[in-house]
N, C-alpha and C positions, 0 to 999 in steps of 0.2 A: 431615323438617323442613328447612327451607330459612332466608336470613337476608332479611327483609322491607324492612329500613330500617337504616340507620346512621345517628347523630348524636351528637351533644357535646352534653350539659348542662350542664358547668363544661371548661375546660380540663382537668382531670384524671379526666372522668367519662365514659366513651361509653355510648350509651342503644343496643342493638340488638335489634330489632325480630324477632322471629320466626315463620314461620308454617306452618301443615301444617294438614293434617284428623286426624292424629294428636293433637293439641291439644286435640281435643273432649274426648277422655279424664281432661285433666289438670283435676283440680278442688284446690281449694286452700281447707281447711275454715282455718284458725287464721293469723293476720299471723306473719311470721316465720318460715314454714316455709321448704325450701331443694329447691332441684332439683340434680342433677348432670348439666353440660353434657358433653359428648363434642366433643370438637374434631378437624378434622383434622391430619396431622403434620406437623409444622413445614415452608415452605415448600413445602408439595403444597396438594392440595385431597383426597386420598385421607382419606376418612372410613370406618374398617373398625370395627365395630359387636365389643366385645372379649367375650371369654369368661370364664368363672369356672374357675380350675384348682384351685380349695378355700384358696384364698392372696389372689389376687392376681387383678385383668383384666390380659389380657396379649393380645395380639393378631398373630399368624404370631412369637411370641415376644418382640413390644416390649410395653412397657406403653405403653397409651395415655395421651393430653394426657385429665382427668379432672378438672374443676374443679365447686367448689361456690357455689351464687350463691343470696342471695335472690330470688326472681321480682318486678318492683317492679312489673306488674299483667301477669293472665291475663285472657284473653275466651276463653272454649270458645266462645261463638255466632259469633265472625269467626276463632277458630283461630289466635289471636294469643298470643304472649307478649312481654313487654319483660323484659330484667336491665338492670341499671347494670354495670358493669366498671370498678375501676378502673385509672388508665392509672402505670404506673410501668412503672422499668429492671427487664430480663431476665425479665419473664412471659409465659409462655407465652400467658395469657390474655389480657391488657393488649396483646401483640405482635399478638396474632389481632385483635382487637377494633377495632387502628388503620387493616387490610389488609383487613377485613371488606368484602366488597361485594351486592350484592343478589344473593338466586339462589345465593352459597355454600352448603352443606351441615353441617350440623349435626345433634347427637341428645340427646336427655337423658331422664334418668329420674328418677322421684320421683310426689310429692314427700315430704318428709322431714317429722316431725312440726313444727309450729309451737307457737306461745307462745300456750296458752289462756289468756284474762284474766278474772280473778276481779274479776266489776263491783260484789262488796262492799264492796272494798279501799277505804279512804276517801282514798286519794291511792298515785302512782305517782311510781318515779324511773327513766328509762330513759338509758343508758347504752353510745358507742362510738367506735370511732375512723372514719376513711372506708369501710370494708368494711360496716359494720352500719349506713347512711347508709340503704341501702334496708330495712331490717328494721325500724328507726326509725320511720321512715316509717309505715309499713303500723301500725303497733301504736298510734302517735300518732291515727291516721285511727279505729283500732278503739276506744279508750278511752270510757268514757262523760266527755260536754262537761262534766259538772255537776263534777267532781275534780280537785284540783289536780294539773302534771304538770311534775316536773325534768327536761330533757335536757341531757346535756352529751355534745358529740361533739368528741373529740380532732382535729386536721387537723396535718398536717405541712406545709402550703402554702395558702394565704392562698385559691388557687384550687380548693378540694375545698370550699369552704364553697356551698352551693344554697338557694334556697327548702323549707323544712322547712312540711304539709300545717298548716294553720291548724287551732289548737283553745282554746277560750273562755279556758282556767284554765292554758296552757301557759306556762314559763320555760326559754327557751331560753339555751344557754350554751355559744358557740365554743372549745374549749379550745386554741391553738395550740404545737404542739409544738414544742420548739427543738432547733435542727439535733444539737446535740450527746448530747440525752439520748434515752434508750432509747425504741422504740415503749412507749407507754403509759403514760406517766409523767407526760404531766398530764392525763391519765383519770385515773389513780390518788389525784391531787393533789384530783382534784376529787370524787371518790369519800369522801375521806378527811375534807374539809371540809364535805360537806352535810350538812345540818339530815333526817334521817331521822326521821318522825313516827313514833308507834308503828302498827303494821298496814301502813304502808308496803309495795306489792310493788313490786320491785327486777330489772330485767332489764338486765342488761351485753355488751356481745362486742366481742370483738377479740382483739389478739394471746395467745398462749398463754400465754406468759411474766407476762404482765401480770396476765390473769384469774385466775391462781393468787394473784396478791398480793392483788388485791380478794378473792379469796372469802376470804382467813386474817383480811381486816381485816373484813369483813361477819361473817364467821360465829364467828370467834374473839376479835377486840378489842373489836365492837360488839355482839356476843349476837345478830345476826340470825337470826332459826327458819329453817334452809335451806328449809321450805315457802313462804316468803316472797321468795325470792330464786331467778333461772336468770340464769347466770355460765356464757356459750357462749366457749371457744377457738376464734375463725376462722381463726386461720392462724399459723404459728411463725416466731419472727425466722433467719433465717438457712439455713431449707429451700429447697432448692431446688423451684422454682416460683413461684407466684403465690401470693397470699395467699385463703388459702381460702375467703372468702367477701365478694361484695359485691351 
């Protein structure tokens, strides 16, 4: 697999374009499912495909760059993939993603289970910060038009906000995060404040730290049935690397 196209959808967003005949393969039954990219190592272009030593992929002994990404549309029939990335300090992925040129070399695997939607549910609240932008996305596109639908997506910059896919009964809601408080904290704010009908299903993701708080107020202050709610960890404050998923 090779990198097809490069582009910027927001200053903070690169859109890169993937392609192979290996891609035929890749089918993607549920919105929200997740592939795992294979990068090359930092400043090469040396892409070495890692092994399983029952622990860990590890490769002539390094661990490889190993990121997680929503796919934000597959075509088996032109052998295309697109991810969103986003662009922040010290990721590996973010780093790649700005140096990306056509003809680079890449690899991934999956994909990972996705978010089946129960089309009984008589309304949906979908919930994230810029990572779950494209997971959003995809699940907004899949809902049935006739049910009402909350999103709130947390941004820490004025420039991660994009056109979100059009749907009939949709209320959209920018949440911006200010510089000083923690990733997630006005996701939570806004988690904490909505109007949950009864039947309501409930899909959140973002930071780790944060998710833990939403699911103790969903599931333990608000009585939410956890069959009713998936509350995904993308990524941890403070680990090194990229944020686990965009």
């Amino acid at each position: 697999m090779w990198v097809r196209q490069v582009g910027y959808v927001s200053p903070r967003l690169v859109r890169v374009t993937f392609a192979g005949p290996d891609l035929e393969r890749l089918t993607v039954v549920h919105p929200a499912a997740s592939v795992r990219l294979l990068l090359p190592y930092p400043g090469t272009q040396e892409l070495v495909v890692p092994s399983w030593n029952g622990n860990e992929f590890l490769s002539d002994g390094r661990r490889p760059a190993i990121r997680t990404f929503t796919p934000r549309r597959v075509d088996p029939g032109t052998f295309e993939l697109k991810l969103d990335i986003v662009i922040h300090g010290g990721g590996v992925a973010s780093e790649w993603a700005q140096t990306a040129e056509p003809g680079d070399p890449a690899a991934i695997s999956g994909p990972r289970r996705g978010y089946a939607i129960d089309r009984d549910a008589p309304c949906f609240f979908l919930g994230g910060d810029e990572t779950a932008i494209p997971a959003i996305s995809q699940i907004l596109q899949a809902l049935p038009a006739d049910r009402p639908v909350q999103v709130h997506i947390e941004v820490a910059h004025p420039d991660a906000r994009i056109a979100l896919p059009d749907h009939p009964r949709v209320t959209a809601e920018w949440c911006d995060l200010t510089p000083d408080a923690p990733s997630g904290d006005a996701l939570f704010a806004a988690v904490r404040r909505a109007d949950l009908e009864p039947g309501v299903r409930v899909w959140v993701a973002g930071e780790a730290a944060a998710m833990q708080r939403i699911r103790r107020h969903l599931f333990e202050d608000r009585g939410l049935p956890r069959s009713q709610a998936s509350v995904r960890g993308y990524w941890k404050h403070g680990r090194s690397g990229d944020a686990g998923d965009t």
